[in-house]
C-alpha positions in Angstrom: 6.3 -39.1 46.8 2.3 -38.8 46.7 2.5 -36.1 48.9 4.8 -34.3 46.8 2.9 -35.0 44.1 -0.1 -33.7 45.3 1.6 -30.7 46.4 3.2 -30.0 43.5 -0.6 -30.3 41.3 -2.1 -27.9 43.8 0.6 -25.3 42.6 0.9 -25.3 39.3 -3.2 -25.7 39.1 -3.6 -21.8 39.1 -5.5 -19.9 36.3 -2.5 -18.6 34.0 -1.6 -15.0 33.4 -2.2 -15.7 29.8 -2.8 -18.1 27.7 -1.2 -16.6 23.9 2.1 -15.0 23.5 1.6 -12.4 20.4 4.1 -13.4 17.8 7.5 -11.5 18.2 6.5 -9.9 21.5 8.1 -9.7 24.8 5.8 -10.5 27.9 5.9 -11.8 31.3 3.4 -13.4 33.9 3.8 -10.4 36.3 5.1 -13.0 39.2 8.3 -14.0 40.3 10.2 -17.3 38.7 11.5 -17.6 42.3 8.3 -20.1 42.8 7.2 -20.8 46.5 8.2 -24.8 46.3 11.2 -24.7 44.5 14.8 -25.3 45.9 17.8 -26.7 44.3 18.3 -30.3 45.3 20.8 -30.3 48.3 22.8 -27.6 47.6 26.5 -28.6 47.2 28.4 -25.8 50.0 31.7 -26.5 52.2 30.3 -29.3 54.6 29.5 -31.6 50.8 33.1 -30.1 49.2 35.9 -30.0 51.0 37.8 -26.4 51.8 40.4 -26.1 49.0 43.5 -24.4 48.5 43.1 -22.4 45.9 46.3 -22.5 43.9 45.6 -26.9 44.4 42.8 -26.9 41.9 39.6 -27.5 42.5 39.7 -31.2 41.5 42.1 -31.3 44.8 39.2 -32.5 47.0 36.3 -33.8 46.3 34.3 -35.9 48.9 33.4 -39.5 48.5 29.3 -38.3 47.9 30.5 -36.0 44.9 32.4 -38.8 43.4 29.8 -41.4 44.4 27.0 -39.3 42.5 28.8 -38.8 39.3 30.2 -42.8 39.4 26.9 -43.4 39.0 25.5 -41.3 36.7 28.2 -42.1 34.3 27.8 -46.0 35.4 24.5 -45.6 33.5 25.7 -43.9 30.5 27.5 -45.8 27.5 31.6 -46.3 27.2 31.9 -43.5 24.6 30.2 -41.0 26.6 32.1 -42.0 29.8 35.4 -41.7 27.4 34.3 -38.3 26.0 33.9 -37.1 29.6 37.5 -38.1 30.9 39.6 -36.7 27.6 37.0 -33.0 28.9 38.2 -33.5 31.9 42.3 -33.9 31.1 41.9 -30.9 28.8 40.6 -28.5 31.2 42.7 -29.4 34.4 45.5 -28.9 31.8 44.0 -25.4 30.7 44.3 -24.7 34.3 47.7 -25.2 34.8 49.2 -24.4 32.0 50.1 -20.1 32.3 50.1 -20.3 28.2 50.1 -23.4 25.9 52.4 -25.0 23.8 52.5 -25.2 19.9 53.9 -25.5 16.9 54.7 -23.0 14.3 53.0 -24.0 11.4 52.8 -21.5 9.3 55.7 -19.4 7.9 56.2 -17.2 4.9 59.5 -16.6 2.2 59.4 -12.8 1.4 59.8 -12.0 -2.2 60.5 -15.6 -3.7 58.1 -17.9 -5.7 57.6 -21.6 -4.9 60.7 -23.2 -5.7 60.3 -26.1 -8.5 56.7 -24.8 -9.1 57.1 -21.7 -12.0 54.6 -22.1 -14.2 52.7 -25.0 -12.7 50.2 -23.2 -11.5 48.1 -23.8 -8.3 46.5 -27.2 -7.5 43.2 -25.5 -6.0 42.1 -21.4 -5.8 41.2 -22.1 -1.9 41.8 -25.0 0.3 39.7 -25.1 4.2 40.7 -27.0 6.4 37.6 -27.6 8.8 34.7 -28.9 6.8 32.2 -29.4 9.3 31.6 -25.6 9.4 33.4 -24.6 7.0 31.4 -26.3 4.1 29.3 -23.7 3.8 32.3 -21.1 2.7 33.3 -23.8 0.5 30.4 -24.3 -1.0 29.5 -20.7 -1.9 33.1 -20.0 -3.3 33.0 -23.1 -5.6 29.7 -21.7 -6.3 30.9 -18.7 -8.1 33.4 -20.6 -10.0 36.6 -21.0 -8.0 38.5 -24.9 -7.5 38.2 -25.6 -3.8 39.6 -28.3 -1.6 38.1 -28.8 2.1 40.5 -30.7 4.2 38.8 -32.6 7.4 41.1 -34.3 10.1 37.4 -36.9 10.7 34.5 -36.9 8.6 32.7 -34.3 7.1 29.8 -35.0 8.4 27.4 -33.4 11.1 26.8 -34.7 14.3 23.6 -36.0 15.5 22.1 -33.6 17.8 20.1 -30.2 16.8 22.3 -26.9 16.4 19.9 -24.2 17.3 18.9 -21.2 15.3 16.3 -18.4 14.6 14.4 -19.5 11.1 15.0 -16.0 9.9 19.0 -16.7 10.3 18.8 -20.1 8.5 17.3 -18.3 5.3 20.8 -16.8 5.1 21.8 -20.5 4.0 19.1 -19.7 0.8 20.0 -16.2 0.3 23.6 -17.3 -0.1 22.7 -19.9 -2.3 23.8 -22.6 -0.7 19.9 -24.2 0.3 16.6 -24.6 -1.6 13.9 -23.6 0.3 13.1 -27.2 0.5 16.2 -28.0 1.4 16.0 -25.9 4.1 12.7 -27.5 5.5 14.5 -30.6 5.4 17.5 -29.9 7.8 15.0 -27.9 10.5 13.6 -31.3 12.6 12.3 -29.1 15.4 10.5 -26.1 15.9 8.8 -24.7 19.0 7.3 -21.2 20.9 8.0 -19.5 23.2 11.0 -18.7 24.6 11.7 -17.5 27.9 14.2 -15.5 29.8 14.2 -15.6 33.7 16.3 -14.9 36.4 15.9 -15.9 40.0 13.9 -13.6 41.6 12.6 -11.8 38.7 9.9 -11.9 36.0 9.4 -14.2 33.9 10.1 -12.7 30.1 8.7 -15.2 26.8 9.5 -14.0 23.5 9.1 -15.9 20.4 11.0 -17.0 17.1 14.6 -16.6 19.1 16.6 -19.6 19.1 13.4 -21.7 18.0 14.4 -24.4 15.3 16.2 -27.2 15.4 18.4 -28.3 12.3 19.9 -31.9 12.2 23.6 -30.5 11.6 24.1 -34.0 9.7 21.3 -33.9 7.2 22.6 -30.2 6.8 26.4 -30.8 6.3 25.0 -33.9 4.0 23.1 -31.5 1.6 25.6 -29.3 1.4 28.5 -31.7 0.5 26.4 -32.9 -1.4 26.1 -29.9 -3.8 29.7 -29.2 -3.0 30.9 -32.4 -4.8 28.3 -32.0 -7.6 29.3 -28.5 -7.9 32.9 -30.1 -8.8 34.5 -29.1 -5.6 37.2 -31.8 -3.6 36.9 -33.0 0.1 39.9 -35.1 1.8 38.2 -36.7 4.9 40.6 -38.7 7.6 43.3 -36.2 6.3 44.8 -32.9 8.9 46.7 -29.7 7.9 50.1 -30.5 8.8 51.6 -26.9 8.2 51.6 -24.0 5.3 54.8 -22.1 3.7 53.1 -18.7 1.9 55.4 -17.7 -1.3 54.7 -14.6 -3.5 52.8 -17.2 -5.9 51.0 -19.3 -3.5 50.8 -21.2 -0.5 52.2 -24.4 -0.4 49.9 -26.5 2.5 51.0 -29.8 3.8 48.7 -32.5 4.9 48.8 -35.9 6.0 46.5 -38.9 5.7 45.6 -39.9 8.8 43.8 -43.2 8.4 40.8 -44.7 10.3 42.4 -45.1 13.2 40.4 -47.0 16.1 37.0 -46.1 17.4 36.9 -43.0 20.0 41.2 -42.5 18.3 42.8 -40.1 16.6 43.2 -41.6 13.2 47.2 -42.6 14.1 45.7 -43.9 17.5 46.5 -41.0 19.4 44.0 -39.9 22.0 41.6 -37.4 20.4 42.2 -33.6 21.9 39.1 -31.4 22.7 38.2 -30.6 19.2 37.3 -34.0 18.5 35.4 -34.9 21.7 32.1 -34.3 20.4 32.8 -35.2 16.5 31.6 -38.1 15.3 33.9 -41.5 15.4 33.2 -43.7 12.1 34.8 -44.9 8.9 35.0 -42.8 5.3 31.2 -42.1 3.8 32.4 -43.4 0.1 35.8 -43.2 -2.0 34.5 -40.6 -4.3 35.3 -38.2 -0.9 38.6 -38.9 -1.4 41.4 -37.4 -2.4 44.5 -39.4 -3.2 47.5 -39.2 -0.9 49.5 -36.8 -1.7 51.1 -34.7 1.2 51.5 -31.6 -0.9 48.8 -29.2 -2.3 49.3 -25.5 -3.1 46.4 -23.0 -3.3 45.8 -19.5 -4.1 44.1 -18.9 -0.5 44.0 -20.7 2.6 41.2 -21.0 4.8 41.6 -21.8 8.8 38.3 -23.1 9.9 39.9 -25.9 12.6 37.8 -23.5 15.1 39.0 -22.7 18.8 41.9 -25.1 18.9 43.6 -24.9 15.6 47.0 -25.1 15.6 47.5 -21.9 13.2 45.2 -20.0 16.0 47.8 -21.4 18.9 50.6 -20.1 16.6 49.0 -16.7 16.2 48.0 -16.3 20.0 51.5 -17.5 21.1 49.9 -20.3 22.5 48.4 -17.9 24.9 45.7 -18.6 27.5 42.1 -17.5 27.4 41.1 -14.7 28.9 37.3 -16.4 29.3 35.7 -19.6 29.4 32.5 -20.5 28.8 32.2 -23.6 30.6 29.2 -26.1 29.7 27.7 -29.5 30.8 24.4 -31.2 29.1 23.3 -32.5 26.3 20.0 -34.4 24.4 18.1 -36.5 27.3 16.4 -39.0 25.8 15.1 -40.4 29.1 14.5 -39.1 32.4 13.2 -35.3 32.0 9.8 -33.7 30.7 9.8 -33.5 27.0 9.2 -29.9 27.2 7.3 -28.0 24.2 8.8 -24.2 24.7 12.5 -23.3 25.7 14.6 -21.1 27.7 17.5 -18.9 25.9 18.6 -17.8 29.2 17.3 -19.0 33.0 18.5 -19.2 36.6 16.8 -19.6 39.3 19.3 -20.0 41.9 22.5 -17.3 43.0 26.2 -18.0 42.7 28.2 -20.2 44.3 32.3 -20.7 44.7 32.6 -17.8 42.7 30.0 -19.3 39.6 26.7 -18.1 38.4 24.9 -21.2 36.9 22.6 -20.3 33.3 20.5 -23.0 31.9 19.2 -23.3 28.3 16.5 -25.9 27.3 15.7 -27.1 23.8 12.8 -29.7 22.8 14.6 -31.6 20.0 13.7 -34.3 18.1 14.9 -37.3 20.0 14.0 -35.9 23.7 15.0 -32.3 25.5 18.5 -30.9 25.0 19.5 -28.8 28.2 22.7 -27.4 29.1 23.9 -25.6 31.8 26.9 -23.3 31.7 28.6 -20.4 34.0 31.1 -17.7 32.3 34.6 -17.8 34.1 38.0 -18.1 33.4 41.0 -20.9 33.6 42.0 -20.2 36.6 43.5 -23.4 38.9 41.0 -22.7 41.6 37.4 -23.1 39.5 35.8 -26.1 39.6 36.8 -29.7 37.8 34.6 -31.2 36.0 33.3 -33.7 37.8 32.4 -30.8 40.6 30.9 -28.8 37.5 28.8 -32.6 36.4 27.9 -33.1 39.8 26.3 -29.6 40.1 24.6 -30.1 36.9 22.8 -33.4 38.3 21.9 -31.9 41.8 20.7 -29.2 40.3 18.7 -30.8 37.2 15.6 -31.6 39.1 14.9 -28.4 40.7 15.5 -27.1 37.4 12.8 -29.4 35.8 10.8 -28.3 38.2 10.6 -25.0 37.8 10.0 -25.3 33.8 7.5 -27.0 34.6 5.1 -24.5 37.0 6.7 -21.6 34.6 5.1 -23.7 31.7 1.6 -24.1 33.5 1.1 -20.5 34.1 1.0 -19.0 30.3 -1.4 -22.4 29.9 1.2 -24.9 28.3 0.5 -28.4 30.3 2.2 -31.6 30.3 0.9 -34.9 31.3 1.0 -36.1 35.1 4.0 -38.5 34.4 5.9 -35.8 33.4 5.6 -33.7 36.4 5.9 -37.4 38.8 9.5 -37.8 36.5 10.3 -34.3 37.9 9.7 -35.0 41.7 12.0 -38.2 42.0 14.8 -37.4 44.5 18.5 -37.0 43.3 19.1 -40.5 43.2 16.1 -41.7 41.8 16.4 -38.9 38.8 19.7 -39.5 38.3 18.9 -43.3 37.7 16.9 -42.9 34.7 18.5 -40.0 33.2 20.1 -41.2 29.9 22.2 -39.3 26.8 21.8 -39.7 23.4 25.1 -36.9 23.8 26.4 -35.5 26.5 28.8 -32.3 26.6 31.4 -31.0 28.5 32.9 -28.0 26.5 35.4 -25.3 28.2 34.9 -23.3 25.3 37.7 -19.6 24.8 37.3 -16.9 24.5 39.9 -14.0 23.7 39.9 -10.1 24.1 41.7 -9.7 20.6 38.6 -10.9 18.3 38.0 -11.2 15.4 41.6 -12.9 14.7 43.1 -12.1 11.9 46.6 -13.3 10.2 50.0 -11.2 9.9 50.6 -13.6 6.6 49.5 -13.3 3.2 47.3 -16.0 1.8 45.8 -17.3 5.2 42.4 -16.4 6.1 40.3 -17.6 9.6 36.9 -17.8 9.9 34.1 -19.3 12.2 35.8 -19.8 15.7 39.0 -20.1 14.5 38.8 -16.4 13.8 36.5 -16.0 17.5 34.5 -14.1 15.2 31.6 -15.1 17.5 30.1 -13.8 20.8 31.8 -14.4 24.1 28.5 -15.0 25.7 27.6 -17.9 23.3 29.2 -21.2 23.0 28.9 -22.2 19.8 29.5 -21.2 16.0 26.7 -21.8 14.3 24.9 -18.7 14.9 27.8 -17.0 14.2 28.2 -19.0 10.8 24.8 -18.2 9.7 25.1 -14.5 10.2 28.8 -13.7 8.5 28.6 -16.5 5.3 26.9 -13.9 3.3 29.7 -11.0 4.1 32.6 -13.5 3.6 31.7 -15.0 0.4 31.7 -11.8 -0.8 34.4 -10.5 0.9 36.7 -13.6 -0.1 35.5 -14.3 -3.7 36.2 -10.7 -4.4 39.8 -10.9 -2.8 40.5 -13.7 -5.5 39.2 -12.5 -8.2 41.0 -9.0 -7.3 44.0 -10.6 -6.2 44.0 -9.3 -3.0 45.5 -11.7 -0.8 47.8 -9.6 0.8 47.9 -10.1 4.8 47.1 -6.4 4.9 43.6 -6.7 2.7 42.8 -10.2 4.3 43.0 -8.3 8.3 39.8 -6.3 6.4 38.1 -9.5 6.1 38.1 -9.8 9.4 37.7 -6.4 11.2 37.7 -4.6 14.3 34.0 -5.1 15.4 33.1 -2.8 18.2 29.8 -4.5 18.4 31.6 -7.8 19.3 34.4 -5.6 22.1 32.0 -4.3 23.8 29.8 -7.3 24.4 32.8 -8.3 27.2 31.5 -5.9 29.8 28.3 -8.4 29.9 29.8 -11.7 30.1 32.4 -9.5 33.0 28.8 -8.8 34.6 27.7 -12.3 34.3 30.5 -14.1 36.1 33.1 -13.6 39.2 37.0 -13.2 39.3 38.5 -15.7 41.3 37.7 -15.3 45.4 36.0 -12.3 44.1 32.6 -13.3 46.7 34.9 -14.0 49.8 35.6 -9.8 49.7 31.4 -9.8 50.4 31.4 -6.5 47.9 30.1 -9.2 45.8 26.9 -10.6 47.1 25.6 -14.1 46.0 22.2 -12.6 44.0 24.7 -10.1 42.5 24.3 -11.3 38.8 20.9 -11.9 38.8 20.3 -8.9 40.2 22.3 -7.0 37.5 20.5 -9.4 34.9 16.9 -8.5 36.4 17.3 -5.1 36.0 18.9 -5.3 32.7 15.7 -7.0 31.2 13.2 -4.8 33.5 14.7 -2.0 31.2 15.0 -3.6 27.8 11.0 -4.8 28.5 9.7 -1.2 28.6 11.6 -0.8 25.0 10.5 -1.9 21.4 10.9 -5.3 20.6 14.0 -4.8 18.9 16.0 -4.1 21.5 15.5 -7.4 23.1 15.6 -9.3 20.6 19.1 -8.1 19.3 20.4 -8.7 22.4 19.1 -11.9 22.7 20.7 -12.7 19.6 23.9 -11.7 20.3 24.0 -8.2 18.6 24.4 -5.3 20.5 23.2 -2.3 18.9 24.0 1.3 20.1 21.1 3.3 20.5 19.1 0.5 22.5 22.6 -0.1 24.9 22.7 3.6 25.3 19.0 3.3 26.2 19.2 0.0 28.4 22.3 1.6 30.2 20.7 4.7 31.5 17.3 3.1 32.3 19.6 0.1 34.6 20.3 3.0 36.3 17.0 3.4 37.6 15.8 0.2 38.1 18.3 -1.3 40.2 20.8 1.7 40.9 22.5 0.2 43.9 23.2 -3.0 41.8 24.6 -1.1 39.2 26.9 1.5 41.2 28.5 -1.8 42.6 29.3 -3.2 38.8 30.8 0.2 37.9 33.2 0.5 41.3 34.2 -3.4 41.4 34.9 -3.3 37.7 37.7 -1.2 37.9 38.7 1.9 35.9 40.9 0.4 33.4 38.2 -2.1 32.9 35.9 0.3 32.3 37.7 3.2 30.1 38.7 0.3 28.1 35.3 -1.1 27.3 34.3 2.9 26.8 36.1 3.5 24.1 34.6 0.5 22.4 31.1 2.3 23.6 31.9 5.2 22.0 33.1 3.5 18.5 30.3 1.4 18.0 28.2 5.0 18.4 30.5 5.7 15.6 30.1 3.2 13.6 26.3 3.0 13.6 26.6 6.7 12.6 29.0 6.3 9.9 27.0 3.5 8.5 24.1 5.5 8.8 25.8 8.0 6.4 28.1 6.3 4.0 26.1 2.5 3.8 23.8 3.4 0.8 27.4 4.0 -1.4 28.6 0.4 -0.8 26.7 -0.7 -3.7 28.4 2.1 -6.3 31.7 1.0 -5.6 34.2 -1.6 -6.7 36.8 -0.6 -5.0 37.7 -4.1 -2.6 38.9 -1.8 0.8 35.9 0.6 0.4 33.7 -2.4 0.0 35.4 -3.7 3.4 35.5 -0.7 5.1 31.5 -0.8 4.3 31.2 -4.6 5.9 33.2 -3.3 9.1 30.6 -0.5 9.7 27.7 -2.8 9.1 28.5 -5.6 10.9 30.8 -3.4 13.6 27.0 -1.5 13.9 24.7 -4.7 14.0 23.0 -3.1 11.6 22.7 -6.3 9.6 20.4 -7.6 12.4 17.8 -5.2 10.3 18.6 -7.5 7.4 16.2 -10.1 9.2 
């Protein structure tokens, strides 16, 4: 250990490129992140995993040191955690096997009749959301402007513990809605560090700043803002679940159920929680006042599906269809065992694929310790990995990782103290040892070629994942929250008022986005098709390679163009611009993208190309008349271009 101590001083010891990252810029330390000490821990290959069939699963054989690592790890690591991680791993070896999934229909509608027994009554509520944890902040702003709204939660509306991470610029759509003071607003963000760095394995090393870089405590938030929701004179129903809806000409007619408290770690009638509730908190009711009663009947003017990926009205729209993508994702808050770094990473990987996965890792200082995650874009197939294989890469990998962040750290001049760099150079073992969760997560997380997803019924309405209104390279929908509250507030508030709850004006809530189609090409360049390295077209430094010159090119561009991308807005002119000058950097690379991709693949994601160019011009054009019209489709058709554009990333 001394000597690796030593070693590892003598490296990072170097004078740094630079010491000061200009606010908002793009730079790099003009040397490679592939760092002269650094390789993964004992890589995991064929002699530590044994050969698999691929139709068996990849769960089908693991050897006794896989299991014996991730026994202990979790042997260290409290009974809820070790529970969360077992229900994960059922869901996704399910996912895997199951061709398409089953459900329940749940929502169905009587053409051209009123609600029988109900003429004249009147609705109970103008909107009712089921979801509260997210979608709070649409009920918030519609009881704002004066309509009755009910949120429906299955738990408790009430955030979890660890940070959700934003920009500060996107949280100020929380005030600009009116849903925050500014105070407010200062209260929820707990964490907030610069810079933030981009690096691929081989590559340069690219820090940007104010991306990603706060952290707000999602429980103090969802606290303030049920807060106001209650004193605004709006209803929750915690411990309650949407049972199924029946749309009339009149209303919808929703049906719940109260689902009681349940036991610790249990769905509130005892039944095992499903993946939606894995990483939801488990405790009792915050205070009767929350309550509503327990009736199992409540009609509303509008209905509002924000259950997120796993909804059952989202299974009964999709036909209970499988994804077409996965982001899968292991990590969480470490509260012991890592550096407690001071900067971040949006986007890192220093090593290649392996059994047909490209591993990313994100790191986030947070209040409590460093939240770090790392995640690989694939799809459901039976053959990709379990998750044990998935945790077991995460831990061998984890030190290597520290590691680098560390030297990467020391050479723009940010320094830690010796015992954070000795806590980096324990073995595997050792590391694993001391490494404890405050939370640990093991999301498969969908994704779906049809997006956004909107209803064929009158009265129903998704939003936030439910509606996958959200990238498919990001895993969660907070970002995705904070950037459309502001359009759908608007959007829906006018639809009441207008009367416009028709399932044909409610699809223009929701739009075609061409913006969001064409962002599938990346996360297809960012990940492998099943088998698709044992052809060797594919090479194992193929993504990185395809990522390095991707970034070489959007580095010689304005700042802009970066940082869109970097927050998950992809804007024409710059992917015109970043496409062409790929082409120069790393031609080969890109040639090989193009051919294995496919035609059909690739005239497919085209015409997406070519409609976001027609958007942006459109928008361009007509986007200074959406504020002289009234007119609720016109007004829609002027969201669509907007957001379809990313030109409301110029909002910022």
């Amino acid at each position: 250990m001394r000597a690796r101590t030593e070693a590892f001083g003598a490296s990072v010891a170097r004078k740094p490129c630079f010491l000061r990252v200009p606010r908002g810029a793009a730079t790099n330390c003009g040397r490679s992140s592939a760092r002269r000490f650094l390789q993964p821990a004992e890589r995991i290959s064929a002699t530590r995993i044994g050969r698999r069939d691929p139709r068996a699963g990849a769960s089908a054989e693991v050897t006794s040191t896989a299991n014996s690592l991730v026994r202990k790890f979790l042997d260290n690591q409290d009974e809820g955690l070790v529970k969360g991680y077992k229900i994960a791993s059922s869901y996704w070896e399910g996912m895997k096997r199951q061709k398409s999934a089953s459900y329940k229909t749940v929502l169905t509608q009587v053409a051209g009749e009123s609600a029988p027994g109900r003429s004249g009554s009147g609705v109970d509520y103008d909107v009712v959301v089921c979801g509260g944890n997210l979608g709070i902040a649409i009920a918030l702003a519609l009881q704002n402007r004066g309509h009755r709204v009910l949120i429906v939660e299955r738990r408790l509306l009430r955030g979890r513990t660890q940070e959700w991470n934003a920009s500060r610029k996107e949280c100020m759509n929380l005030v600009k809605a009116g849903l925050l003071s500014l105070s407010d607003l200062e209260d929820v963000i707990i964490s907030e560090f610069n810079p933030n760095r981009v690096t691929f394995k081989g590559g340069e090393d690219v820090w940007v700043e104010d991306i990603l870089n706060v952290g707000v405590a999602p429980d103090e938030l969802v606290s303030r803002l049920k807060e106001r929701f209650l004193a605004a004179g709006g209803h929750v129903r915690e411990l309650c679940e949407f049972r199924s809806a029946t749309v009339y000409e009149d209303m919808a007619v929703v049906e719940v159920r109260d689902v009681g408290r349940g036991k610790r770690g249990l769905g509130g009638d005892g039944e095992m929680l499903d993946m939606v509730d894995v990483n939801k908190p488990n405790a009792v009711p915050t205070g009767s006042e929350a309550l509503g009663g327990g009736k199992g009947t409540v009609t509303c003017s509008l209905l509002v599906d924000c259950m997120g990926h796993f909804s059952p009205v989202v299974k009964q729209l999709r036909g209970g269809q499988k994804p077409d993508s996965i982001v899968l994702v292991v990590g969480g808050c470490i509260t012991e065992g890592v550096p407690k770094f001071t900067s971040s990473d949006i986007l890192a990987s220093f090593t290649d694929a392996e059994r047909d996965m490209q591993y990313f890792w994100e790191t986030f200082p947070a209040k409590e310790g460093t939240t770090m995650y790392m995640f690989t874009y694939c799809d459901a197939d039976q053959s990709r990995d379990s998750f044990e294989t998935f945790l077991e890469s995460f831990l061998q990998n984890l030190p290597a990782y520290c590691r680098e962040r560390l030297e990467a750290g020391e050479e723009i001049g940010i320094k830690l103290g010796g015992d954070e760099m000795a806590a980096a150079l324990r073995d595997v073992d050792d590391f694993v040892d001391d490494l404890k969760f405050s939370r640990l997560l093991f999301g498969a997380f969908p994704s779906y070629k049809k997006c956004p997803l909107s209803s064929p019924f009158d009265r129903v309405v998704l939003v936030g994942d439910s509606s996958a209104v959200q990238s498919p390279l990001s895993f969660g929908g907070f970002g995705a929250m904070l950037r459309h509250v502001g359009r759908l507030e608007e959007a829906l508030h006018e639809a009441l008022e207008g009367g416009h709850l028709r399932a044909a004006d409610l699809k223009l809530v929701q739009p075609y986005m061409p913006g969001l189609a064409t962002a599938w090409l990346f996360q297809k360049a960012m990940g492998f098709e099943p088998s698709q390295m044992e052809g060797g077209q594919w090479t194992p430094e193929h993504v990185n390679r395809v990522l390095k010159a991707n970034f070489a090119a959007m580095k010689t561009m304005e700042n802009s163009v970066l940082l869109s991308f970097l927050q998950d807005t992809i804007l024409w002119w710059p992917l015109t611009r970043t496409m062409l000058a790929m082409t120069f950097f790393d031609p080969v690379a890109i040639l090989r993208v193009v051919f294995l991709l496919g035609p059909k693949t690739l005239v497919t994601w085209f015409v997406h190309y070519l409609m976001l160019g027609l958007y942006t011009i459109a928008w361009k054009v007509l986007g200074r008349f959406k504020s002289s019209t009234e007119n609720f489709h016109v007004r829609r058709f002027m969201d669509a271009l907007k957001y379809g554009s990313g030109a409301d990333f110029f909002d910022h």
